[in-house]
DSSP file (Angstrom, degrees, kcal/mol; ACC not computed):
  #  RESIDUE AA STRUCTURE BP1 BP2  ACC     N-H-->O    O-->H-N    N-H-->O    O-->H-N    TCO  KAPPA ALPHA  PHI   PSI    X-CA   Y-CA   Z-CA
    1    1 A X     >        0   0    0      0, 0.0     4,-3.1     0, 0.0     5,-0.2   0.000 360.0 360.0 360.0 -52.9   -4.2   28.4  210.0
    2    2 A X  T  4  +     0   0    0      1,-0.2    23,-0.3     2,-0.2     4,-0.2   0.191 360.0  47.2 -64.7  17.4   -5.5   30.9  207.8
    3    3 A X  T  > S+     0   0    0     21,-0.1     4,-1.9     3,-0.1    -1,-0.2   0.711 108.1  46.4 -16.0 -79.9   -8.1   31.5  210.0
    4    4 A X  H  > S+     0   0    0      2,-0.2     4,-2.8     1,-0.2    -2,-0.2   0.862 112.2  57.6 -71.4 -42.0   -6.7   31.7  213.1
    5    5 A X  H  X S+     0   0    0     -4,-3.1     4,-2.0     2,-0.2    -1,-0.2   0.985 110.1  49.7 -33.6 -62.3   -3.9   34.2  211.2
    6    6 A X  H  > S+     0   0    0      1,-0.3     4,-2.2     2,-0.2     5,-0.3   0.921 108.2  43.2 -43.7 -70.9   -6.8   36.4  210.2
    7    7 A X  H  < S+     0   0    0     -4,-1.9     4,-0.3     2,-0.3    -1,-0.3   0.566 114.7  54.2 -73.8 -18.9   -8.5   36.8  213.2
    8    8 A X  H >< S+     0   0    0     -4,-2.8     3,-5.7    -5,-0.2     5,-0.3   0.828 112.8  43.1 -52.9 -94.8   -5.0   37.4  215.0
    9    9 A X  H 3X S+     0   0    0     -4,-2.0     4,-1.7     1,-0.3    -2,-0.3   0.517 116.5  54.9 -52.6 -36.4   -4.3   40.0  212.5
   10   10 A X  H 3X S+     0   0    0     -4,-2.2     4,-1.9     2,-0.2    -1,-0.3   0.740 108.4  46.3 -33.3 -33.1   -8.4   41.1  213.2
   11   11 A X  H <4 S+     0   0    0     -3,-5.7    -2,-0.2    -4,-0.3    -1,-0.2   0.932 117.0  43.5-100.4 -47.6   -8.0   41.5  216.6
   12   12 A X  H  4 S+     0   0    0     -4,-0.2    -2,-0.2     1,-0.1    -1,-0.2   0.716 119.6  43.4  -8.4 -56.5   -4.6   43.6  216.1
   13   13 A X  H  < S-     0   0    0     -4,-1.7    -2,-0.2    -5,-0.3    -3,-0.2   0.921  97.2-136.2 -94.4 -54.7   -6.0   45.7  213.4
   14   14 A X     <  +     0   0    0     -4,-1.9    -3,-0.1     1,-0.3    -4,-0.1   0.453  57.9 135.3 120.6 -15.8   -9.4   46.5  214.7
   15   15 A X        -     0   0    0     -6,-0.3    -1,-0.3     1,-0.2    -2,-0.1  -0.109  66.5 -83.0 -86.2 178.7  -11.0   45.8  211.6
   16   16 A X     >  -     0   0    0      1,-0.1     4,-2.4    -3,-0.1    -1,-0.2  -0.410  49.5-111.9 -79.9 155.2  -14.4   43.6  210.9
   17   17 A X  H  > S+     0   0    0      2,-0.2     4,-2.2     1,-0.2     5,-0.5   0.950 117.0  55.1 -46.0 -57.7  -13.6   39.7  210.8
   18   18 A X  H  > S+     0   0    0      2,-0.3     4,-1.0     1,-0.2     3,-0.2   0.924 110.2  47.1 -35.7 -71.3  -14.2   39.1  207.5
   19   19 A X  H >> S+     0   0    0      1,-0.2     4,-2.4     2,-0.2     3,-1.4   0.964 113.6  51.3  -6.3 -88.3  -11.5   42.0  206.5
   20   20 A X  H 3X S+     0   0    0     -4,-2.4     4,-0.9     1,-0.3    -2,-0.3   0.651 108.2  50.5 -65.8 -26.2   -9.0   40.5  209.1
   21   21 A X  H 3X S+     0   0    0     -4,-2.2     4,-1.6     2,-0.2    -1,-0.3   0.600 111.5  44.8 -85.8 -32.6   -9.5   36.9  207.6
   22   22 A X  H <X S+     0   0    0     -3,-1.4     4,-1.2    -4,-1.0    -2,-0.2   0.954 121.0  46.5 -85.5 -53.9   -8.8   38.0  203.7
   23   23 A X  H >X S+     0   0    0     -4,-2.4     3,-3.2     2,-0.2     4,-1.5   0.813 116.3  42.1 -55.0 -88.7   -5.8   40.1  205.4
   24   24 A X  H 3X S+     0   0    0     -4,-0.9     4,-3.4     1,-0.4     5,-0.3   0.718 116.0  48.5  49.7 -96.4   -4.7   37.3  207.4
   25   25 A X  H 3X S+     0   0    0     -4,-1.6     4,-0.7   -23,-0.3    -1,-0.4   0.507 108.8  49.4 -59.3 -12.3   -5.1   35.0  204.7
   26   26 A X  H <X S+     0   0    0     -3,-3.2     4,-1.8    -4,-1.2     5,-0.3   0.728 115.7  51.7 -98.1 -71.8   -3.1   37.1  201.5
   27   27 A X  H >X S+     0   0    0     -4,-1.5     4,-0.6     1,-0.2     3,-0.5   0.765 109.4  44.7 -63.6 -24.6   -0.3   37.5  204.0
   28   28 A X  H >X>S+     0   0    0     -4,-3.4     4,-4.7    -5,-0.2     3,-1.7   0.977 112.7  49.5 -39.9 -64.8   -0.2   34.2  204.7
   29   29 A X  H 3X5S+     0   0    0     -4,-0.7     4,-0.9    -5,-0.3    -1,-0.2   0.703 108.2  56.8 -19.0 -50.8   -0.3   33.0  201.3
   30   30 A X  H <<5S+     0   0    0     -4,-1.8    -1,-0.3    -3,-0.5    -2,-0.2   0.493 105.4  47.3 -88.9  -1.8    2.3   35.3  200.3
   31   31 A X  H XX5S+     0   0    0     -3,-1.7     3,-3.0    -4,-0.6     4,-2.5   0.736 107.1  51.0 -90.7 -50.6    4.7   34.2  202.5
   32   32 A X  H 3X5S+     0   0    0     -4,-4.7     4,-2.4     1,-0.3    -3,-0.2   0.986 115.2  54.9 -58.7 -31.0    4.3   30.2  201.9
   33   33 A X  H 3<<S+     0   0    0     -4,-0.9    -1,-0.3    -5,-0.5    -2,-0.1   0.549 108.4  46.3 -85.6  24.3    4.8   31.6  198.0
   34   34 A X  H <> S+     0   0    0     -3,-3.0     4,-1.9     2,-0.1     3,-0.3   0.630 111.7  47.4-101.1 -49.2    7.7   33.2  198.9
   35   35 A X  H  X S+     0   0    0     -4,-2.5     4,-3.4     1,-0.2    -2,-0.2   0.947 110.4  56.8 -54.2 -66.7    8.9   30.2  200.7
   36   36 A X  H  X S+     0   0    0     -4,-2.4     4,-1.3    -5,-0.3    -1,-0.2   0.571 107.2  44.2  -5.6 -54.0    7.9   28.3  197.6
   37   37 A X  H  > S+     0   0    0     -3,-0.3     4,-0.6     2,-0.2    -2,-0.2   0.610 111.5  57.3-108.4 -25.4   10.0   30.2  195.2
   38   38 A X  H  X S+     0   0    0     -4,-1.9     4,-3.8     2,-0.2    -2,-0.2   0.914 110.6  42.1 -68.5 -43.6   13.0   30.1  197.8
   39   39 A X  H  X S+     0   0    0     -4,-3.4     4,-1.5     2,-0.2     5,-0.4   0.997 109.8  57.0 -67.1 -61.2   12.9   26.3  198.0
   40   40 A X  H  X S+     0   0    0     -4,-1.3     4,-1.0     1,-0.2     5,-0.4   0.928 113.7  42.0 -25.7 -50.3   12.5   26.0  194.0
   41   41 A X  H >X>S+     0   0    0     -4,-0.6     4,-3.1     1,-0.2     3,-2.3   0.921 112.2  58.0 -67.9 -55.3   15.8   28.2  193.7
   42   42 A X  H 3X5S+     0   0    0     -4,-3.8     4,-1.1     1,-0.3    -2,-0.2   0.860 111.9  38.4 -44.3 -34.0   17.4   26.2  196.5
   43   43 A X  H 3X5S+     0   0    0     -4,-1.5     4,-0.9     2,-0.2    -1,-0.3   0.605 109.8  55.0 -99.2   9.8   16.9   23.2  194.8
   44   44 A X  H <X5S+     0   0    0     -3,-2.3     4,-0.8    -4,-1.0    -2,-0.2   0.880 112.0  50.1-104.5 -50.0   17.7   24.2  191.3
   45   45 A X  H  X5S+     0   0    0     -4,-3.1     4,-2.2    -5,-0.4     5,-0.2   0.782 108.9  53.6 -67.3 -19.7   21.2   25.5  192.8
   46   46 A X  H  X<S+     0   0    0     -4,-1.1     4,-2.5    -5,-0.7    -1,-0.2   0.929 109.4  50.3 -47.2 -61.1   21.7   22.1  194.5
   47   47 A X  H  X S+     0   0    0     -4,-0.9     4,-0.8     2,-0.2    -2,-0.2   0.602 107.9  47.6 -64.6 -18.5   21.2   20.7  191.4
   48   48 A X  H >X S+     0   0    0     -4,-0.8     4,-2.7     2,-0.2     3,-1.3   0.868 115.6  44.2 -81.9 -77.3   23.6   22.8  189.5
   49   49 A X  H 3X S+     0   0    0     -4,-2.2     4,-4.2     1,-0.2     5,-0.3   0.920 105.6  60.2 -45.0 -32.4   26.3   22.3  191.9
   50   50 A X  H 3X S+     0   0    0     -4,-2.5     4,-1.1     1,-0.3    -1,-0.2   0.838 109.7  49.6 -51.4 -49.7   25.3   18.7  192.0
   51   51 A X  H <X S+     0   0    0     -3,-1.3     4,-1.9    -4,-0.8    -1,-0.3   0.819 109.0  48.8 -34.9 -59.9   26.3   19.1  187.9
   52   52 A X  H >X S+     0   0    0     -4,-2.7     4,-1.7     2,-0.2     3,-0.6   0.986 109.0  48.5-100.5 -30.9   29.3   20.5  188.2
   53   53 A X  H 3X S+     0   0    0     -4,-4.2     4,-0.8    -5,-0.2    -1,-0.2   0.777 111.5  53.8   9.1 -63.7   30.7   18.1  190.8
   54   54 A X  H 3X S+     0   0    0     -4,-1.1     4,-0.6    -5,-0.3    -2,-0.2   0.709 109.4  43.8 -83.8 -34.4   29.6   15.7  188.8
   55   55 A X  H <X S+     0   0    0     -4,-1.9     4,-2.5    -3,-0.6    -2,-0.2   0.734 113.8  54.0 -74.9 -30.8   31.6   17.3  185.5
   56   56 A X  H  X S+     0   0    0     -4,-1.7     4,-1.3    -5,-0.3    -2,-0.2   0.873 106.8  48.7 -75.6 -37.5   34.9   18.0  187.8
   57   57 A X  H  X S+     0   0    0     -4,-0.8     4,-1.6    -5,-0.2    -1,-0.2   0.726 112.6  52.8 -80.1 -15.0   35.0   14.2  189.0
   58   58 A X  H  X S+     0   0    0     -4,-0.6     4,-1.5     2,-0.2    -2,-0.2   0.682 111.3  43.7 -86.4 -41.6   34.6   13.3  185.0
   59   59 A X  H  X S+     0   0    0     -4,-2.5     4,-1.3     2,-0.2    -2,-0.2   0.859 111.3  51.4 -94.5 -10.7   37.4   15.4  184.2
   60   60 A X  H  X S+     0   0    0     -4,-1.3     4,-2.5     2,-0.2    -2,-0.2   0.801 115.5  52.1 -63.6 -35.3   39.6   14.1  187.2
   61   61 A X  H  X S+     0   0    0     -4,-1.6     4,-0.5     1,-0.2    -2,-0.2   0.813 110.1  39.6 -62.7 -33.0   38.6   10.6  185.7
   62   62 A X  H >X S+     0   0    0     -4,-1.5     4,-4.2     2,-0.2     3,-0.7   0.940 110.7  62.6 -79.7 -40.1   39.5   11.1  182.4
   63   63 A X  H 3< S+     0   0    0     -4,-1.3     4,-0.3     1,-0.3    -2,-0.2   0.915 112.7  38.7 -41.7 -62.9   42.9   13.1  183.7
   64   64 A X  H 3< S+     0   0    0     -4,-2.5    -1,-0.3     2,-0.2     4,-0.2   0.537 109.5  63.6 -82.4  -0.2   44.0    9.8  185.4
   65   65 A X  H <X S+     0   0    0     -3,-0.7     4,-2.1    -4,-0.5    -2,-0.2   0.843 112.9  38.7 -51.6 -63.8   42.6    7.7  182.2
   66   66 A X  T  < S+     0   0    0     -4,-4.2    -2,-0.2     1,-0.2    -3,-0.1   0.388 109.7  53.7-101.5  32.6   45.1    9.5  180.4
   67   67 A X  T >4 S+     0   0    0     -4,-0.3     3,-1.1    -5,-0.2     4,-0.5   0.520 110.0  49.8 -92.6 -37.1   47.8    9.4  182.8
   68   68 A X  G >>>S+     0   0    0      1,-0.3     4,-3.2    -4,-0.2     3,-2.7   0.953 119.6  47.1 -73.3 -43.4   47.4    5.2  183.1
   69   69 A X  G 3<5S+     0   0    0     -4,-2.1    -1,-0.3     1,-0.3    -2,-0.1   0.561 103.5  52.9 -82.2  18.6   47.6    5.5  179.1
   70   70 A X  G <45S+     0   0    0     -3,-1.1    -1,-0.3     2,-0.1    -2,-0.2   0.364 106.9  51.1-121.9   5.7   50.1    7.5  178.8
   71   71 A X  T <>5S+     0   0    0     -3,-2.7     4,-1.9    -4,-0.5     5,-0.3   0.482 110.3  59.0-104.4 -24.7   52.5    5.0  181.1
   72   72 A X  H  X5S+     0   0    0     -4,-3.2     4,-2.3    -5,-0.2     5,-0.3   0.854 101.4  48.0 -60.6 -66.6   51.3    2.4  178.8
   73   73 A X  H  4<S+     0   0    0     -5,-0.5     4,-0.4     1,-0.2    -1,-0.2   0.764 110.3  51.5 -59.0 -17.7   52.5    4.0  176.0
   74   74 A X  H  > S+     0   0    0      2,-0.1     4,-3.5     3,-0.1    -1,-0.2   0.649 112.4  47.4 -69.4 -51.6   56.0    4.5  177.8
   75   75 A X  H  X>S+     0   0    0     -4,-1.9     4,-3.8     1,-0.2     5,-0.7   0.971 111.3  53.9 -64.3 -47.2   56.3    0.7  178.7
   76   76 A X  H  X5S+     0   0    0     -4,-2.3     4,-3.2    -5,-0.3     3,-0.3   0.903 109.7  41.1 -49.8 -34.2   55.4    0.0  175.4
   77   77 A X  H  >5S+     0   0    0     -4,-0.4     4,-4.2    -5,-0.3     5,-0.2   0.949 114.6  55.1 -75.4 -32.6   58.1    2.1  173.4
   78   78 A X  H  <5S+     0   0    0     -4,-3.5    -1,-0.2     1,-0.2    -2,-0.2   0.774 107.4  45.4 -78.2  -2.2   60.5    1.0  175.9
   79   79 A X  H >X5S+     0   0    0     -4,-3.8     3,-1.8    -3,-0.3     4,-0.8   0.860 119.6  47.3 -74.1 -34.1   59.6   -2.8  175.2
   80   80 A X  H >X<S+     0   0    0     -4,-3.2     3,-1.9    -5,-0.7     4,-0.9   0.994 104.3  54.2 -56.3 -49.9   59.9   -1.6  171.4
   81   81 A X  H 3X S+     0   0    0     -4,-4.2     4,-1.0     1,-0.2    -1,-0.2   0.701 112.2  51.0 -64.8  -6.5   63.3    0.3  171.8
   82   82 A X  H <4 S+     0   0    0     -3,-1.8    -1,-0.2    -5,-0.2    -2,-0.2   0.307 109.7  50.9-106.7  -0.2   64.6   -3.4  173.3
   83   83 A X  H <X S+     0   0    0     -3,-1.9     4,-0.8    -4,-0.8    -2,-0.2   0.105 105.0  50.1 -86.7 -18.9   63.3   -5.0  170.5
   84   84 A X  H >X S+     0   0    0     -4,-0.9     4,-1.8    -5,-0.4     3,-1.4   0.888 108.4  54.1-100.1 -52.8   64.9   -2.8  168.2
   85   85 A X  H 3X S+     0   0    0     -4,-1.0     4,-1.9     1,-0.3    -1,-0.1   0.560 112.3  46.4 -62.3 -11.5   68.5   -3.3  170.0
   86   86 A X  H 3> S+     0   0    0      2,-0.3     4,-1.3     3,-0.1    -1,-0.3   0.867 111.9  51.2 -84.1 -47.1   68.0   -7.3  169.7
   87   87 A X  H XX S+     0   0    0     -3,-1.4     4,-2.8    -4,-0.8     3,-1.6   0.989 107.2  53.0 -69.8 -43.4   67.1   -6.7  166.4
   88   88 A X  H >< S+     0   0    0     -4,-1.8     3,-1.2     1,-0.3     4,-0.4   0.875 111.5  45.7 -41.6 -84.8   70.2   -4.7  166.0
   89   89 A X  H 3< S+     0   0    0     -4,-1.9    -1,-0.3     1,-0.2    -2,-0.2   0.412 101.3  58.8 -48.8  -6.9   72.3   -7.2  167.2
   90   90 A X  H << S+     0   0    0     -3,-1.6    -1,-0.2    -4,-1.3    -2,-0.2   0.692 110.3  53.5 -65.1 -39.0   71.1  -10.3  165.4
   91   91 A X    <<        0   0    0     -4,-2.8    -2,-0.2    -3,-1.2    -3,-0.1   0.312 360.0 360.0 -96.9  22.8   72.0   -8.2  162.3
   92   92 A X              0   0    0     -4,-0.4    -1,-0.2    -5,-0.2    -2,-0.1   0.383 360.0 360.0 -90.7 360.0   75.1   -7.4  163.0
C-alpha cells in the first residue's frame, strides 16, 4: 500500500521513485495516525458516556429504592398508629 501510494504520488509529482515512495509513505502514515488518534478519542468518549449512563441508571435505582422504603415506612406507622388506638382502648 505504501508502495503503490508512493509511486502514485511519484508519477503525479514528477519526482525520482525513491522521493515519491518516502512521500507516499509519510502521508500515508500520517493519515492511519490520525485515524488512530480519532478512534482512541472515539472510544474513550464511548466510554465516558457508557459511565455516565451507567451512574444515571444507579441514581434512578436508588430513587425507586427509596421510594419502595419510604412506602414501607408509611405502612409501618400506619400499622403502629392502629396499634396505638387498640392500645388506647384496652386502657380505657
Amino acid at each position: 500500500m505504501l508502495v503503490i501510494s508512493g509511486l502514485i504520488a511519484g508519477l503525479l509529482g514528477g519526482s525520482n521513485s525513491l522521493n515519491a515512495v518516502l512521500a507516499g509513505s509519510f502521508i500515508v502514515i500520517v493519515n492511519l495516525g490520525v485515524l488512530t488518534l480519532l478512534f482512541i478519542i472515539a472510544v474513550r468518549i464511548k466510554e465516558w458516556i457508557e459511565r455516565q449512563v451507567a451512574n444515571v441508571a444507579e441514581q434512578k435505582d436508588a430513587g425507586a429504592e427509596l421510594q419502595m422504603l419510604r412506602q414501607s415506612l408509611e405502612r409501618i406507622e400506619a400499622k403502629v398508629d392502629r396499634i396505638e388506638k387498640v392500645l388506647d382502648g384496652i386502657s380505657e
